[in-house]
C-alpha positions as CSV (number, residue, x, y, z in Angstrom):
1,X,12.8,70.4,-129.9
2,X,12.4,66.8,-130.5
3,X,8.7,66.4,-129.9
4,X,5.7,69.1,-128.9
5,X,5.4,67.4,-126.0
6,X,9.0,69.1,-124.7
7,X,7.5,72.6,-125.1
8,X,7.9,74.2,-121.8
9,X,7.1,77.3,-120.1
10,X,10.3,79.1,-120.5
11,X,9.7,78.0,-124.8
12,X,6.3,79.7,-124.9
13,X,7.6,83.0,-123.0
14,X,10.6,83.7,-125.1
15,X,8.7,83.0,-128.2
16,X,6.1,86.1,-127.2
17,X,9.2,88.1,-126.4
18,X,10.6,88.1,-129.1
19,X,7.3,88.5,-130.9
20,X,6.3,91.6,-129.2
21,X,9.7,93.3,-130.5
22,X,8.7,92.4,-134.0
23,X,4.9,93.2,-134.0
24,X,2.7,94.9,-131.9
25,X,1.0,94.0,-128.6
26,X,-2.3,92.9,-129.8
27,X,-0.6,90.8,-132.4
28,X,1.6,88.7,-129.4
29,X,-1.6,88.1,-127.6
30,X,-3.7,87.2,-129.8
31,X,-0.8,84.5,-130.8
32,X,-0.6,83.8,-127.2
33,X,-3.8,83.1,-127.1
34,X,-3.8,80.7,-130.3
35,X,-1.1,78.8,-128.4
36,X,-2.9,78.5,-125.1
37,X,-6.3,76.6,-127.4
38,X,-4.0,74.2,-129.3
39,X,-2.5,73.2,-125.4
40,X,-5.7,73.4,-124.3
41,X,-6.7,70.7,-126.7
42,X,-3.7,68.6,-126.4
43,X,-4.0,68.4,-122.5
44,X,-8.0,67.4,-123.1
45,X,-6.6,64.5,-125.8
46,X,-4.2,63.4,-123.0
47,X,-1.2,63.8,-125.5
48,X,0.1,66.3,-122.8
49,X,0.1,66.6,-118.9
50,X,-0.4,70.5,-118.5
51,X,-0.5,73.3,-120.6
52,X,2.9,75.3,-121.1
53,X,1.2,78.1,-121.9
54,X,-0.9,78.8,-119.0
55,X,1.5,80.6,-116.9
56,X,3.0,82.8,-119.8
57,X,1.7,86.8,-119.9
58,X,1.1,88.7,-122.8
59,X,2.4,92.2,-123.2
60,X,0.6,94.8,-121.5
61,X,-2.1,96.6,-123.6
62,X,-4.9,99.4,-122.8
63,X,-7.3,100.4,-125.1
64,X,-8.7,103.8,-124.3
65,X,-10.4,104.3,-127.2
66,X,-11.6,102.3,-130.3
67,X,-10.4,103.1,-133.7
68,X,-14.2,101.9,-135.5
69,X,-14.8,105.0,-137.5
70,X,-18.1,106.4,-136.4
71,X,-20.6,108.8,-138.4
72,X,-22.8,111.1,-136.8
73,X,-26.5,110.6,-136.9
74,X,-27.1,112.9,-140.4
75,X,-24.7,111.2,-142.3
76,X,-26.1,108.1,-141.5
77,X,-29.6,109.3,-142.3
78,X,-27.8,110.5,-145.8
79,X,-26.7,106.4,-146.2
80,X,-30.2,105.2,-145.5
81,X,-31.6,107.6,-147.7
82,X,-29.6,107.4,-150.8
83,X,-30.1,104.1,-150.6
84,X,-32.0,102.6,-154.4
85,X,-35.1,101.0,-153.2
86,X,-36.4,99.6,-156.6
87,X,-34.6,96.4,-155.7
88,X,-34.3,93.6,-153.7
89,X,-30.9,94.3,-152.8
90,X,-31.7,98.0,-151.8
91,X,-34.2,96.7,-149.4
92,X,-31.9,94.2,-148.1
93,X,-29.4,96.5,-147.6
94,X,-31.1,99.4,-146.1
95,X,-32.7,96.7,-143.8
96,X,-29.4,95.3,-142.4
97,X,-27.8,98.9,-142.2
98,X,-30.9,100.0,-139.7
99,X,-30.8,97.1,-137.9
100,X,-26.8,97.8,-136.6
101,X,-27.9,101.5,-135.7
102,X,-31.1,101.0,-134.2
103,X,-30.2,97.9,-131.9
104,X,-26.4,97.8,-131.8
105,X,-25.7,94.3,-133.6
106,X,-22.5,93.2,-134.4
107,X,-22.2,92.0,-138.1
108,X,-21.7,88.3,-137.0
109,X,-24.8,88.4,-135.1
110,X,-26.8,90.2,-137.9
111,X,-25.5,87.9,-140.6
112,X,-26.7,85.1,-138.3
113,X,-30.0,86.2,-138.1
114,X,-33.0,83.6,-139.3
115,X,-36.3,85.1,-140.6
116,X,-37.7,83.7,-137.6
117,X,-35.9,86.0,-135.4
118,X,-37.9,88.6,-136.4
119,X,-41.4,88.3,-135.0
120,X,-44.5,90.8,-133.3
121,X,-45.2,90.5,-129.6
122,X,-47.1,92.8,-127.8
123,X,-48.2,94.6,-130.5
124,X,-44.8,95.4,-132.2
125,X,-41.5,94.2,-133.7
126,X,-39.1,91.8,-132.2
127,X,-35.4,90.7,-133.0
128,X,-33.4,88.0,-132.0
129,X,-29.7,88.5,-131.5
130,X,-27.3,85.6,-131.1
131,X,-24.1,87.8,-129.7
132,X,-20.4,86.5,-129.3
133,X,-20.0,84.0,-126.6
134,X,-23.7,82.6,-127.0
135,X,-25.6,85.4,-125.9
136,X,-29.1,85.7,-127.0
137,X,-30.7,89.7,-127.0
138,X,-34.3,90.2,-127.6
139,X,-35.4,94.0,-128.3
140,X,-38.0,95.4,-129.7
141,X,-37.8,97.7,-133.0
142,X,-37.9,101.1,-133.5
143,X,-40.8,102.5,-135.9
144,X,-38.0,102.6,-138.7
145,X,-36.3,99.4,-138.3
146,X,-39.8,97.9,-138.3
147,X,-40.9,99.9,-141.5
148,X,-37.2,98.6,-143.1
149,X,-37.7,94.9,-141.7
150,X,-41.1,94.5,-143.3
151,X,-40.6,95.7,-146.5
152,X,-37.2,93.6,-146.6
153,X,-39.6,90.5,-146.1
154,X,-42.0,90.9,-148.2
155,X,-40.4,93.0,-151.5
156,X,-38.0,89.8,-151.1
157,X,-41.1,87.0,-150.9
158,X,-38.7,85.2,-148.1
159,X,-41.6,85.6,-145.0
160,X,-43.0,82.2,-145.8
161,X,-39.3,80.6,-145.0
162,X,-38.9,81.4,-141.6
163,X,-35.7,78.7,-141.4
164,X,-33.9,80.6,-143.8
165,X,-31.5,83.2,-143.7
166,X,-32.5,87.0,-142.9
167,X,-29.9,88.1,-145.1
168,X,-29.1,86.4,-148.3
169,X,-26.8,86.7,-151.3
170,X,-28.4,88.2,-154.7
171,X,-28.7,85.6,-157.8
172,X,-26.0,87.5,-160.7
173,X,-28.5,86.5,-163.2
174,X,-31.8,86.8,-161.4
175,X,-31.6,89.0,-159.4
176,X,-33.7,87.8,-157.0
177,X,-32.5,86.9,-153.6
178,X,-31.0,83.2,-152.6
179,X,-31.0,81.0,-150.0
180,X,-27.1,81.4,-149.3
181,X,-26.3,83.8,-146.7
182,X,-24.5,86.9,-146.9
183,X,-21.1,86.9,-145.8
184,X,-19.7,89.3,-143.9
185,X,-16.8,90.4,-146.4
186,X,-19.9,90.8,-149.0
187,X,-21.6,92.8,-146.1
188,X,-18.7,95.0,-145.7
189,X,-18.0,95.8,-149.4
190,X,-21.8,96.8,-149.8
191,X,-21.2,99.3,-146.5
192,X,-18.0,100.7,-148.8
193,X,-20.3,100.9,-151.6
194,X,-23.5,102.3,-149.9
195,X,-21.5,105.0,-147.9
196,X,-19.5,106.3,-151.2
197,X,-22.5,106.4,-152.8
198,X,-24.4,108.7,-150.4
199,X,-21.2,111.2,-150.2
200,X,-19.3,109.9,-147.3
201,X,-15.7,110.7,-147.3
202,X,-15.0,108.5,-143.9
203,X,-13.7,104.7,-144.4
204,X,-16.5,103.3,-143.4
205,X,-16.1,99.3,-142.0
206,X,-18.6,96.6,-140.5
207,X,-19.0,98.3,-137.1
208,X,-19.6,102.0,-138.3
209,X,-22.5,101.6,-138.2
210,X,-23.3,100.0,-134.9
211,X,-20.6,102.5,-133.0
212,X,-23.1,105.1,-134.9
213,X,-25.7,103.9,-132.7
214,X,-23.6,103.4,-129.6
215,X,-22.1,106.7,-129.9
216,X,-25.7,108.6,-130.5
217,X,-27.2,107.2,-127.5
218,X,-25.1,109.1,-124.4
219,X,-25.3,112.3,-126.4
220,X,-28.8,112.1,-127.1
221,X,-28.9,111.3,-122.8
222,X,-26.8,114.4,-122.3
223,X,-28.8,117.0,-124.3
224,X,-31.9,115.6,-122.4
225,X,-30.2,116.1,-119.3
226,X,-29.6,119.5,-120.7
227,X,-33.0,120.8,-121.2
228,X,-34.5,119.1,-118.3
229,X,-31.8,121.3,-116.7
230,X,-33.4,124.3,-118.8
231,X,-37.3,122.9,-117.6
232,X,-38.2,121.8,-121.4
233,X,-40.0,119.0,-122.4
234,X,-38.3,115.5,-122.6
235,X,-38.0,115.1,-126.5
236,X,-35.9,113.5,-128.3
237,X,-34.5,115.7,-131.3
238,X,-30.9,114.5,-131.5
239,X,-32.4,111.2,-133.5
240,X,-34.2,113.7,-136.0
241,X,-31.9,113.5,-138.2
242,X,-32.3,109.4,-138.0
243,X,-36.1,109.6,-139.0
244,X,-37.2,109.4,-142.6
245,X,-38.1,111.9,-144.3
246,X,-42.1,111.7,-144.5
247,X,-41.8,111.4,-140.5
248,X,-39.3,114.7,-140.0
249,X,-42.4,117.0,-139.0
250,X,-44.5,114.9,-136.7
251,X,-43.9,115.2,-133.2
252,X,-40.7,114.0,-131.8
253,X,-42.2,111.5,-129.4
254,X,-40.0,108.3,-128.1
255,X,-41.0,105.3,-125.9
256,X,-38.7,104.8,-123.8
257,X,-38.6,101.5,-122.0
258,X,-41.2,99.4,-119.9
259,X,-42.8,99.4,-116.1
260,X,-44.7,97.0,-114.3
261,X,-48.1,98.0,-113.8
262,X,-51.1,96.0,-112.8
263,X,-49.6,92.7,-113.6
264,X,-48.5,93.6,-117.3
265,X,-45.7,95.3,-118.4
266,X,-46.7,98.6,-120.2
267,X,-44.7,100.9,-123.0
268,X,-43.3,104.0,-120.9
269,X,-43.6,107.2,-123.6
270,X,-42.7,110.5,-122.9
271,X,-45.5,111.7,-120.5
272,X,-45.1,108.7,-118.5
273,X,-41.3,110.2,-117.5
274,X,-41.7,113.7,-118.0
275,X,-41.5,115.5,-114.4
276,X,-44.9,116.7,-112.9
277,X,-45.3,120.3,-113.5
278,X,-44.3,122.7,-110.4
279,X,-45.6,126.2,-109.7
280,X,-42.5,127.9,-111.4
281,X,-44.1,125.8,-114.6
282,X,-47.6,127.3,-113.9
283,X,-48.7,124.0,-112.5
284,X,-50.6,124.2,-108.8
């Protein structure tokens, strides 16, 4: 090949060929894919007419179900719970494991997080998630991610720098935490760390704990199903085992989204959803 500006289409398709005999599928694509960007940014410079690798088609691959290690909702109570709060890095911990159960963040977009993204309106606590491909989520917090969140910021004295990181590195001789983020290979040996320390046999990874979450969520919509099915109250005890410990015997009462009612938008709880009462319930 005397210059990259030869490469044809025929080049780029027997390359992945006889990639995909020597590794697997995901592997030729994602290469494929690598190749594609670098064309991509040749064609843009003008050092090429068209991109080669336009035309060429990965090998075929279905993913029918992910391989992220998930843990049901006890064990990841256990985690939260054995978790040493006496220091700044327990707090800091504890805080960013919540936050990928309760609202589903990646680890990029945890990591990401500023101490301005977390903020009250309405009355409660907000987070700001910047997702893959520049998507922004706003959510509020549930009662324990809130409790976590707040004493992350102020055990760790970092409320008053609302520009720096959520999640920061700890000082080896201080102790105290820095203004250098975390990053996510840190993050993912504390996970390691945290779940071997609370018991947990399963290899635990970055995502476990936001496929916890994921997972919980259309079982927890299933067993309601259920005892609306059976005429019982909608409550929410799947996520008991998710509460902390001084909470475990109050009433198991969730909000569960918002409606439009005379001009503002109001917290639905449980009444608000739960069906009227018919005559087989005793009602008129």
């Amino acid at each position: 090949m005397p210059s990259i500006t030869a490469v044809q289409p025929v080049h780029v398709a027997g390359y992945i060929e006889e990639l995909t005999r020597a590794r697997s599928a995901p592997t030729a694509k994602q290469r494929l894919s690598a190749i594609r960007h670098l064309f991509d940014w040749l064609v843009v410079g003008q050092v090429m007419l068209a991109n080669p690798a336009s035309s060429v088609r990965g090998p075929s691959h279905v993913v029918k179900r992910g391989k992220t290690p998930v843990l049901s909702p006890e064990e990841a109570r256990r985690v939260l719970d054995a978790i040493d709060l006496n220091t700044h890095a327990g707090l800091r911990d504890r805080a960013l494991i919540a936050l990928m159960v309760f609202s589903f963040a990646r680890i990029g977009a945890a990591l990401a997080m500023k101490v301005a993204d977390v903020y009250v309106q309405d009355r409660r606590l907000w987070v700001r998630l910047r997702e893959k491909g520049g998507k922004r989520h706003e959510m509020p917090c549930h009662h324990n991610l809130e409790s976590y969140l707040h004493a992350h910021l102020d055990g760790g004295g970092i409320s008053a720098d609302p520009k720096g990181p959520l999640f920061r590195t700890i000082g080896r001789t201080t102790g105290q935490l820095t203004r250098t983020p975390l990053p996510q290979a840190n993050a993912h040996a504390m996970i390691r760390r945290r779940a071997a320390a609370a018991g947990i046999k399963t290899q635990v990874g970055n995502h476990t704990f936001r496929a916890t979450g994921i997972t919980a969520v259309p079982e927890k919509r299933r067993l309601a199903r259920k005892r609306r099915r059976h005429g019982e109250p909608r409550l929410d005890p799947h996520h008991a085992a998710l509460r902390s410990p001084a909470r475990r015997g109050e009433p198991l009462m969730r909000w569960s989204g918002f409606r439009f009612d005379r001009g503002s938008w109001c917290l639905l709880t449980e009444e608000h959803l739960s069906p009227p009462a018919t005559k087989l319930d005793g009602g008129k």
